[in-house]
C-alpha positions as CSV (number, residue, x, y, z in Angstrom):
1,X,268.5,80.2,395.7
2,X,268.1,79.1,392.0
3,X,270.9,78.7,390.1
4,X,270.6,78.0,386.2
5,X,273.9,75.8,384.1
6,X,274.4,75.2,381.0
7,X,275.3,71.4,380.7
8,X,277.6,69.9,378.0
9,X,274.8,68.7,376.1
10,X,273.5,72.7,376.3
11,X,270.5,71.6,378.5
12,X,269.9,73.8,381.6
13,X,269.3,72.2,385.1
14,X,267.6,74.4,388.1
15,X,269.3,73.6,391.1
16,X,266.7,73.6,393.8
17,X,267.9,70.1,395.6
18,X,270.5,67.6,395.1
19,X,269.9,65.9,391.9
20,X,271.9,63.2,390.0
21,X,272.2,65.5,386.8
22,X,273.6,68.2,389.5
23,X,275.9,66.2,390.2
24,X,277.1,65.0,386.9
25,X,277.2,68.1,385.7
26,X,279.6,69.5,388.0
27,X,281.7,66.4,387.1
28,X,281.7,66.5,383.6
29,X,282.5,70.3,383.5
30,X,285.6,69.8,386.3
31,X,284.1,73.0,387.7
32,X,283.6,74.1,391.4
33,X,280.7,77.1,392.6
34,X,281.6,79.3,394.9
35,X,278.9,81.4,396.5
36,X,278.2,84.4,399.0
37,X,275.2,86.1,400.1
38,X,275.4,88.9,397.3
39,X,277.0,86.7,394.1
40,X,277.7,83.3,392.5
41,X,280.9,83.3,390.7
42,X,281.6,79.6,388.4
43,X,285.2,79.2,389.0
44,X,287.9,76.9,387.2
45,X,291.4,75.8,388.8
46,X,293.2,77.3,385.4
47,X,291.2,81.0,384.8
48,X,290.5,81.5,388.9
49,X,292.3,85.0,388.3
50,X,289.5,86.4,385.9
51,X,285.9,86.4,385.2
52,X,283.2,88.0,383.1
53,X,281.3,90.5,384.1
54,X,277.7,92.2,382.3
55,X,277.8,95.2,380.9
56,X,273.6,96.4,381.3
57,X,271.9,100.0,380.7
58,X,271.0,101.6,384.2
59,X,268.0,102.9,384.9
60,X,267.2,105.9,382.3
61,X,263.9,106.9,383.0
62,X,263.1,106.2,379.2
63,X,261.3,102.3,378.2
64,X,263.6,103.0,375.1
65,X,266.4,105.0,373.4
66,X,268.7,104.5,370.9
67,X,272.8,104.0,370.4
68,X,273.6,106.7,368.7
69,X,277.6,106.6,369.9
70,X,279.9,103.7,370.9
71,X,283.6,105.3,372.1
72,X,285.0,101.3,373.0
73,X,286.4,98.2,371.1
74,X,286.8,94.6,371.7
75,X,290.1,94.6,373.6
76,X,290.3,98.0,375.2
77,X,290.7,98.4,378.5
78,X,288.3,100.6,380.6
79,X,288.9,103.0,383.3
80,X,285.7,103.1,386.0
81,X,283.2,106.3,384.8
82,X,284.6,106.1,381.3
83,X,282.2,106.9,379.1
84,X,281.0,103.4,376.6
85,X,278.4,104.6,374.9
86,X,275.6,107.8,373.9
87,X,272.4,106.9,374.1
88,X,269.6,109.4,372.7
89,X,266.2,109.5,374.3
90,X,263.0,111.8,373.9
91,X,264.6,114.8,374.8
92,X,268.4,114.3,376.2
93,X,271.1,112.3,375.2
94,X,272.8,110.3,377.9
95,X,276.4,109.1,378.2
96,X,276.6,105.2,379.9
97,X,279.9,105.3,381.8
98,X,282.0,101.8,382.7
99,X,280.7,101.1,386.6
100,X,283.5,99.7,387.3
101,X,287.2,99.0,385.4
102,X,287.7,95.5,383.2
103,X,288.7,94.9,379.5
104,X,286.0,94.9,376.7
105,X,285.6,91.2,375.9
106,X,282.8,91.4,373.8
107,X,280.5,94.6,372.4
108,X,276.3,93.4,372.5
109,X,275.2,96.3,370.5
110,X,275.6,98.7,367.7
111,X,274.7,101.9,366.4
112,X,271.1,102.6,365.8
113,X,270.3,99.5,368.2
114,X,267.1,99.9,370.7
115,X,268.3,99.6,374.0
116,X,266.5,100.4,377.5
117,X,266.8,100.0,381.3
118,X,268.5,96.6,382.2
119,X,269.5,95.9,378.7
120,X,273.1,94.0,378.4
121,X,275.4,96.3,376.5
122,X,279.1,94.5,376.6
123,X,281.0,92.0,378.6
124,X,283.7,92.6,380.5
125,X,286.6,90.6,381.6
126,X,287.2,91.5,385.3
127,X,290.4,90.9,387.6
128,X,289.2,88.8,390.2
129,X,289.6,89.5,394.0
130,X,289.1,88.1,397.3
131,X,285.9,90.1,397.0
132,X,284.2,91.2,393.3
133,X,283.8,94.0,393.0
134,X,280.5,94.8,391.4
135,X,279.4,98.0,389.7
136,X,278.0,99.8,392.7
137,X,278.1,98.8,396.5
138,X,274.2,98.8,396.5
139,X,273.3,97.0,392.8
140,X,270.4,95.4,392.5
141,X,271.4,92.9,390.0
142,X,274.1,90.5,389.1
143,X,272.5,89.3,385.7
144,X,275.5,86.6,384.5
145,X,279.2,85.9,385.2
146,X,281.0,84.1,382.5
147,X,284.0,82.1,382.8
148,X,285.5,80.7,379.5
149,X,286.4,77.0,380.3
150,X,287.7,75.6,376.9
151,X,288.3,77.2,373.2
152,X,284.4,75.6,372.1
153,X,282.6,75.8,375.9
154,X,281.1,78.5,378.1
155,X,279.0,78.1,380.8
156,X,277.0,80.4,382.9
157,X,275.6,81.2,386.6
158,X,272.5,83.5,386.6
159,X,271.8,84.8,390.1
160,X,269.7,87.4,391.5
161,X,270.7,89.8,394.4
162,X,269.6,89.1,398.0
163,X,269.9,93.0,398.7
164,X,266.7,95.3,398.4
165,X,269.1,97.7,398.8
166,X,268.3,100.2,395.5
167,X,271.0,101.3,392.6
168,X,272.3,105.0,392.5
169,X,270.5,105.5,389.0
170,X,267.3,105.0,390.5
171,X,264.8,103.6,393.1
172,X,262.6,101.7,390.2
173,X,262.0,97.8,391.3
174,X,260.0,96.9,388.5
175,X,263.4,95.7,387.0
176,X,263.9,93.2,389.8
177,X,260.5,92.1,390.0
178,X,259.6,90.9,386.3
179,X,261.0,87.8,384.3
180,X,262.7,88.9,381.1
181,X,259.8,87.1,379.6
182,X,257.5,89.7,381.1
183,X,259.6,93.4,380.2
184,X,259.8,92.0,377.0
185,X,256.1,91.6,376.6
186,X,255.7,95.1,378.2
187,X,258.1,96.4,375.7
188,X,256.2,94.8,372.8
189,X,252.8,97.4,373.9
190,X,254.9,100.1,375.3
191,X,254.0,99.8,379.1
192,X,255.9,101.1,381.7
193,X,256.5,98.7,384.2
194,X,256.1,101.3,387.3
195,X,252.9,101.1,386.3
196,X,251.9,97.5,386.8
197,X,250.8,96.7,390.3
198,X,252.4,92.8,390.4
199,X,250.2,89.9,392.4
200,X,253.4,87.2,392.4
201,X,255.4,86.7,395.1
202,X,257.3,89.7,396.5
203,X,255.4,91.8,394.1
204,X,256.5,90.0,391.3
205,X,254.9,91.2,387.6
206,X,252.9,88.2,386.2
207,X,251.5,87.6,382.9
208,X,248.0,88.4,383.8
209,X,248.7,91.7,385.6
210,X,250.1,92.8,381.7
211,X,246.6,91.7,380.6
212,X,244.4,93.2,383.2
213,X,246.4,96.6,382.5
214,X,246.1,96.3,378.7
215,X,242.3,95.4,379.1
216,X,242.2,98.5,381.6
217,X,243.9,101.0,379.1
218,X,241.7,100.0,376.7
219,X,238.7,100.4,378.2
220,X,239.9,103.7,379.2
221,X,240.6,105.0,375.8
222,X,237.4,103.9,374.6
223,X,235.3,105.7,377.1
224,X,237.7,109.0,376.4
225,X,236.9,108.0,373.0
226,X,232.9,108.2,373.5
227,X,232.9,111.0,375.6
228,X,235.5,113.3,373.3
229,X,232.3,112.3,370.3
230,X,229.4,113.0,372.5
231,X,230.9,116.6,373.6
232,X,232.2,117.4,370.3
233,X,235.8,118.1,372.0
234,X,237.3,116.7,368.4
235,X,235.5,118.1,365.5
236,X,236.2,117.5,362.0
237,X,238.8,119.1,360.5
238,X,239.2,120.3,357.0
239,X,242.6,118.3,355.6
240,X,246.0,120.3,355.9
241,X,246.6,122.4,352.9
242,X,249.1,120.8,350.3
243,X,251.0,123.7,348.3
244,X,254.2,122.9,346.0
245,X,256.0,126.2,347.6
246,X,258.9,125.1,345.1
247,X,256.6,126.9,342.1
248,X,257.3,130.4,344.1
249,X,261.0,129.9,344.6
250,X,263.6,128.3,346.1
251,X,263.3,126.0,348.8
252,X,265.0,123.7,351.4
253,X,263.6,121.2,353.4
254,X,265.7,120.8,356.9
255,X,265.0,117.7,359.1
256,X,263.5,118.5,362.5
257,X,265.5,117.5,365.6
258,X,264.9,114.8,368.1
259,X,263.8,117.0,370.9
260,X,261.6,119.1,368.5
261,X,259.7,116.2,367.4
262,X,258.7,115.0,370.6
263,X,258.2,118.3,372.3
264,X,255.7,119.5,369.2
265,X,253.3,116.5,370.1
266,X,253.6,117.1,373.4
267,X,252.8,120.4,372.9
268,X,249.8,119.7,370.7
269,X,248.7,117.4,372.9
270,X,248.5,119.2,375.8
271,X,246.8,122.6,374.0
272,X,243.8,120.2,372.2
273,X,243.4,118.4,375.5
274,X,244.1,121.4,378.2
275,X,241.2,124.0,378.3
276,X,244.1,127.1,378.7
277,X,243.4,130.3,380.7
278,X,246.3,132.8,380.4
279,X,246.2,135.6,383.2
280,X,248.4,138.7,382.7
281,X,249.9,140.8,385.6
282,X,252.9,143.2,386.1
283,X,255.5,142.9,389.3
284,X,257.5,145.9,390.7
285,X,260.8,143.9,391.3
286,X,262.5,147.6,391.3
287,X,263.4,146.9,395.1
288,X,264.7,143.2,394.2
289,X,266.7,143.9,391.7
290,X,268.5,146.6,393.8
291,X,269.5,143.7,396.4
292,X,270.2,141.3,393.4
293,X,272.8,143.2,392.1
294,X,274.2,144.4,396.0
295,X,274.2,140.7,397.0
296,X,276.2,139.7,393.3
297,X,278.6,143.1,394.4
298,X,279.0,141.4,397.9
299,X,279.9,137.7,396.3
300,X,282.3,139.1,394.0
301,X,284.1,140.8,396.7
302,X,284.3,137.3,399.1
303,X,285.1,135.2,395.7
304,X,281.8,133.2,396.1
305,X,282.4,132.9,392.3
306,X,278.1,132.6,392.2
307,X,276.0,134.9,389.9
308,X,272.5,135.4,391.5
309,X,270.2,135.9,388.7
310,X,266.3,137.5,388.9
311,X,265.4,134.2,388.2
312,X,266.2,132.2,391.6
313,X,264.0,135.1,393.3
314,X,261.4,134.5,391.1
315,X,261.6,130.6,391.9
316,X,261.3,131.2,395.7
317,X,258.4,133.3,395.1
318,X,256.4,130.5,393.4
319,X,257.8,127.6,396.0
320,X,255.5,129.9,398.4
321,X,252.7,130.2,396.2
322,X,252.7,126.5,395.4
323,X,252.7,126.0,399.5
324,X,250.1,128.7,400.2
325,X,247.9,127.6,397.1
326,X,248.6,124.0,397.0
327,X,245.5,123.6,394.2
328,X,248.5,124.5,391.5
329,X,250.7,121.7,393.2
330,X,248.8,118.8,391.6
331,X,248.1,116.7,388.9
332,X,244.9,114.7,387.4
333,X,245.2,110.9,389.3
334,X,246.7,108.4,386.7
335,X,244.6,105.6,388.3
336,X,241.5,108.0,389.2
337,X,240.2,110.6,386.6
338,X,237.9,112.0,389.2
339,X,240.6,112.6,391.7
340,X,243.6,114.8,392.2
341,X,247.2,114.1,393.5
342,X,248.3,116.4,395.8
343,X,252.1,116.6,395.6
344,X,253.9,117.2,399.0
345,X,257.5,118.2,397.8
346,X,257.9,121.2,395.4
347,X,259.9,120.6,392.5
348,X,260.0,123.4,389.6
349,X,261.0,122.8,386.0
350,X,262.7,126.1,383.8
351,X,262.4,125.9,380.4
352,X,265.1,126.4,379.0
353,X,266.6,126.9,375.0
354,X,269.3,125.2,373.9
355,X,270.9,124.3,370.4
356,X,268.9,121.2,370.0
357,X,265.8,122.2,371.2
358,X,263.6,123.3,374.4
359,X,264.0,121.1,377.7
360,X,262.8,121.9,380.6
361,X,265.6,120.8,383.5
362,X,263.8,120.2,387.4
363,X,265.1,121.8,390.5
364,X,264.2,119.6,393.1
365,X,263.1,120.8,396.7
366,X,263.0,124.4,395.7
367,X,261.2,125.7,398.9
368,X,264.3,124.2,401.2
369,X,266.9,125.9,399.4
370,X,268.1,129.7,399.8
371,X,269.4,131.8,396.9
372,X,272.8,131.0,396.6
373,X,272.3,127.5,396.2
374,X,269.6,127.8,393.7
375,X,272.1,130.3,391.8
376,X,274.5,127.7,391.6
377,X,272.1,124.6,390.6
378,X,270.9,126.9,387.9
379,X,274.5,127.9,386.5
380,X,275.2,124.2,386.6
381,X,271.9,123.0,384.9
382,X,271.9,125.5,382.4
383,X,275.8,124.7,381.5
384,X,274.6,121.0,380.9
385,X,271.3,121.8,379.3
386,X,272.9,123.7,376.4
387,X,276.1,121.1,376.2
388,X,273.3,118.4,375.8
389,X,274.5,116.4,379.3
390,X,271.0,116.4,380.5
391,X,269.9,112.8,381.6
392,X,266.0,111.8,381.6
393,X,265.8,111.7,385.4
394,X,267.2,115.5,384.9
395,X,263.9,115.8,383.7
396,X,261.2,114.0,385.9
397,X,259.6,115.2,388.5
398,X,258.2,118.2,387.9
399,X,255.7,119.8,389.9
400,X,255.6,123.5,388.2
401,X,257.4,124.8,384.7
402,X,258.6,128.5,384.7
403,X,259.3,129.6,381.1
404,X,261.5,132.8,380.6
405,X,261.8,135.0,377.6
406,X,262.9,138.3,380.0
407,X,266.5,137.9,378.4
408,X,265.1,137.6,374.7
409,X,262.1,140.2,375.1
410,X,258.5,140.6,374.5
411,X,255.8,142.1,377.0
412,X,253.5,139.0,377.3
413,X,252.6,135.8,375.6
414,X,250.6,132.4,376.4
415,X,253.0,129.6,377.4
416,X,251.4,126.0,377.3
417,X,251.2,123.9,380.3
418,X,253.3,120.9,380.2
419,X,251.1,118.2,381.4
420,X,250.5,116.4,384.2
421,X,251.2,119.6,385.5
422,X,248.2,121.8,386.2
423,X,250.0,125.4,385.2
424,X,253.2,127.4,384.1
425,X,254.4,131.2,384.0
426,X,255.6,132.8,382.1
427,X,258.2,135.6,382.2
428,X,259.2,138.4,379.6
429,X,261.3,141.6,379.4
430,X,261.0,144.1,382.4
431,X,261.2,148.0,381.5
432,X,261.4,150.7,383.5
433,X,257.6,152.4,383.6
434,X,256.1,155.3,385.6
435,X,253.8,154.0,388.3
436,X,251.8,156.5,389.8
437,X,251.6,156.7,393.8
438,X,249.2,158.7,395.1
439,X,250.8,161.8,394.9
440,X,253.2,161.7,391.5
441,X,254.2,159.2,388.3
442,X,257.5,158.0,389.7
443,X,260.1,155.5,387.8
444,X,259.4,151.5,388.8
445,X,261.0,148.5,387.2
446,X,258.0,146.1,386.1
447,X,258.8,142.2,385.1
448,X,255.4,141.3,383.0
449,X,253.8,137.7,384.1
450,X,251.5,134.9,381.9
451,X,250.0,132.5,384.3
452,X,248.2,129.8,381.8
453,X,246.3,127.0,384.1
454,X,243.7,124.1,383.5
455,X,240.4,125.6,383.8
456,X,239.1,122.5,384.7
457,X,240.4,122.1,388.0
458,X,241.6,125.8,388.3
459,X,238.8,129.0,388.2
460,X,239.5,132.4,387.2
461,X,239.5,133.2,391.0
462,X,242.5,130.9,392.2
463,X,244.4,132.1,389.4
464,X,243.9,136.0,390.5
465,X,245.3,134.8,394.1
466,X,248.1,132.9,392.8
467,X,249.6,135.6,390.7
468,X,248.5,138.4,393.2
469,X,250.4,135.8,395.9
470,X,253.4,136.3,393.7
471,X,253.3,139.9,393.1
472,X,253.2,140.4,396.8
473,X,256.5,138.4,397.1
474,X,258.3,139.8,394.6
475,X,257.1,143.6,395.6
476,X,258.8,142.9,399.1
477,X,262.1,141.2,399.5
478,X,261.6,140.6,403.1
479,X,258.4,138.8,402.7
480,X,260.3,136.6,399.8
481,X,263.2,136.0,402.0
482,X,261.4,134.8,405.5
C-alpha cells in the first residue's frame, strides 16, 4: 500500500517502508492512521466522530459535460439519492444524486464548469462509524478523506481500493487504472480511455500508450484522408449561400438546442460517409393488431395497468431478423477497418421525439423479453425521454435504431442510419387498403416499412430477406410469438 501525507512543512512523504521522516511526521502532527483492507481514514483524538468524505462524478458515459444546475449549499445537510447537481451532456441531461448522507462542507464546482467521470464535485463531512460507510458497497475508489486538525492545517490520506469489484454506474476500469496525470492528458486530445490498451502493471495506462494511440489516430486519418482524395468521395463544394433574409421581412433568429446540435453532425456525418440504400415494403399487421387490442382488453380487465402498443410487436419481429440475419447485427471494427464485429446480444434503440430534441433510448436484450415487459420498458423510457431523465448509458449500446412516425403520418421516407450501426427502419402511418386474394379485393390493414442499410457491407439481396423476414413475422402472430 502507498499512502501519500501532507507534512507540516507541506512536503509529501510515500510511505513504502519505515522511514525517519514517517516517523516524525506522525509526531509532529499528533495524529494516529487507522487502516482496513477497503480504506485509510487519518484520525485525531478530538474530531474521531467525523470525517471528510469526496464528492466525484460517477461514470456518465460522456469524457465531458457541463454543470448546468447546482440544488446544494455550503452547510446543508444531504439525504442519500438527493439530487446535487444537473449535468448536461451530448444528448441528455443527468442529475448526480448524494451516494450516501453527510453535510456539504465545501462546493468544488460551479455553473458552466467542465466536469467528467471521476471528477471531485464537493466534500462532505460524514458521521463516522465503527465501519464507513462509503458511497456504494462495491466502489471502486476512495479518492481522499479529510480530517481538519487545526483552524490553519489539513492533512490528507489518498488510498486506492483493493476491490476489483466494479461501481453500479458502470463496469469502465480505465478510471482505476490511469494516474490523474494521464486522464488529464487524455482529456487535453479528447481520448477515451476505454480505448487505450495499458502495458503498466495491472493494465495500468502509461504515458506512451497515449502516444502510440495518438500516433495511431493520426495515421489513420491521414490515410482516410488520401483515400477520400483519390476516390473523389469529398468533392469541392460551391460556398453556402449568404442572403440578408431581413431585406424581405421580418425575422428571428432562435438558438438551436443542445441535442439538435450534436444530433445534426451526427447526422451529416453519417449520410456523407454512409453509402444509404432505402428499401420500401408494406406489412399486413391486420391480424396483429386484432390480438393487440384483445390482449390490451384482457389487461385492463386483470388491472395489469400495461398498454401494449404495435410497437413492442414490431420490436420482437426485428430481435428475430437480427438473429436469423445476423449480417444487420454488426458494426465496422474500431481497431480493424477490414473486419466486422459481430454483436452477440441484441439491443434496439427507438427514436424517439421529445421537447428538446430526438434521442434514441436502448432496450437491452430485446429477443429475451415477451410483450408485456417490453410494453412496460417502453412506457417507462418514453416517460423519461420526454421529461429529459435520460442518462448517457440510457443511450449506449445499440445494436439496431427503429424510427416511428406511424403516430404522426406519412406513407414512407428515408431514415439515416445512426452509425456504428449498419441499418434502421423506419415506420409510418398504416391505412386500411384493399389487398386482392386470389379471388376478390378484400380490406387489410398495411404498416408501410423504410429499411436504409450500408451498402457497403449490406447488398440489395440481404436487404430484400431482411424486410421480407419481417413481413413474414408480422403477417403471422404465431410465428412472432414462438
Amino acid at each position: 500500500m502507498v499512502i501519500e501525507i501532507n507534512t507540516p512543512d507541506h512536503n509529501i512523504l510515500d510511505i513504502g517502508a519505515d522511514t525517519p521522516e514517517i516517523n516524525k511526521a506522525f509526531l509532529s502532527t499528533n495524529k494516529k492512521i487507522k487502516s482496513d483492507q477497503s480504506l485509510t481514514i487519518l484520525e485525531d483524538d478530538k474530531y474521531s466522530n467525523r470525517y471528510c468524505q469526496d464528492i466525484n462524478v460517477p461514470d456518465i458515459g460522456d469524457d465531458e459535460v457541463e454543470v448546468t444546475e447546482v440544488f446544494v449549499k455550503v452547510g446543508d445537510k444531504i439525504k442519500a439519492e438527493q439530487s446535487l447537481i444537473t449535468v448536461e451532456g451530448d444528448k441528455a441531461s443527468i442529475e448526480i444524486p448524494a451516494p450516501f448522507e453527510g453535510i456539504v462542507k465545501e462546493l468544488k464546482i460551479n455553473i458552466g464548469d467542465k466536469v467528467s467521470t471521476g471528477s471531485n464535485i464537493m466534500i462532505f463531512e460524514v458521521e463516522n462509524t465503527s465501519t464507513p460507510i462509503l458511497a456504494t458497497e462495491n466502489e471502486k475508489a476512495v479518492d481522499l478523506f479529510h480530517k481538519t486538525v487545526s483552524d490553519t492545517k489539513k492533512s490528507v490520506i489518498s488510498t486506492p481500493l483493493a476491490s476489483e469489484s466494479k461501481n453500479k454506474f458502470s463496469d469502465n476500469d480505465s478510471y482505476a487504472h490511469a494516474t490523474p496525470v494521464i486522464r488529464r492528458l487524455a482529456r487535453e486530445f479528447d481520448i477515451n480511455l476505454e480505448n487505450v490498451k495499458g502495458t503498466g502493471r495491472k493494465g495500468r495506462i502509461l504515458r506512451e500508450n497515449i502516444q502510440d494511440y495518438i500516433k495511431k489516430a493520426i495515421k489513420h486519418i491521414e490515410t482516410a484522408s488520401v483515400d477520400a482524395a483519390n476516390c473523389g468521395s469529398l468533392p469541392g463544394l460551391i460556398p453556402w449561400p449568404k442572403v440578408d433574409f431581413s431585406k424581405f421581412g421580418n425575422t428571428e433568429k432562435i438558438e438551436l438546442g443542445r441535442i439538435q446540435k450534436i444530433s445534426g453532425a451526427n447526422l451529416y456525418r453519417n449520410w456523407v460517409m454512409i453509402p444509404h440504400v432505402t428499401q420500401f415494403d408494406e406489412v399486413d399487421i391486420t391480424e396483429v393488431e386484432a390480438f393487440r387490442k384483445q390482449q390490451n382488453a384482457e389487461a385492463k380487465n386483470k388491472n395489469l395497468n400495461v398498454k401494449i402498443t404495435l410497437l413492442v410487436f414490431i420490436m420482437k419481429a426485428v430481435a428475430k431478423a437480427l438473429e436469423e440475419l445476423p449480417l444487420f447485427n454488426s458494426s465496422l471494427s474500431v481497431d480493424d477497418v477490414q473486419k466486422l464485429t459481430l454483436k452477440k446480444y441484441i439491443n434496439i434503440g427507438i427514436a424517439v421525439d421529445t421537447p428538446h430534441g430526438l434521442v434514441v433510448p436502448v432496450f437491452r436484450d430485446v429477443n429475451k423479453k415477451d410483450i408485456l415487459e417490453l410494453s412496460r420498458e417502453l412506457t417507462e423510457i418514453s416517460q423519461n425521454s420526454r421529461a429529459g431523465k435520460l442518462t448517457t448509458l440510457d443511450m449506449q449500446g445499440g445494436c439496431f435504431t427503429i424510427s416511428n412516425l406511424g403516430g404522426i403520418g406519412g406513407t414512407a421516407f428515408t431514415p439515416i442510419i445512426n452509425a456504428p450501426e449498419v441499418a434502421i427502419l423506419g415506420i409510418s402511418k398504416s391505412l386500411i387498403k384493399p389487398i386482392w386474394n386470389g379471388k376478390e379485393f378484400i380490406p387489410r390493414l398495411m404498416l408501410p416499412l423504410s429499411l436504409s442499410y450500408d451498402h457497403r457491407f449490406i447488398d440489395g439481396a440481404d436487404g430484400a430477406r431482411f424486410i421480407s423476414f419481417i413481413n413474414n413475422m408480422m403477417s403471422d402472430i404465431r410465428r412472432l410469438l414462438m
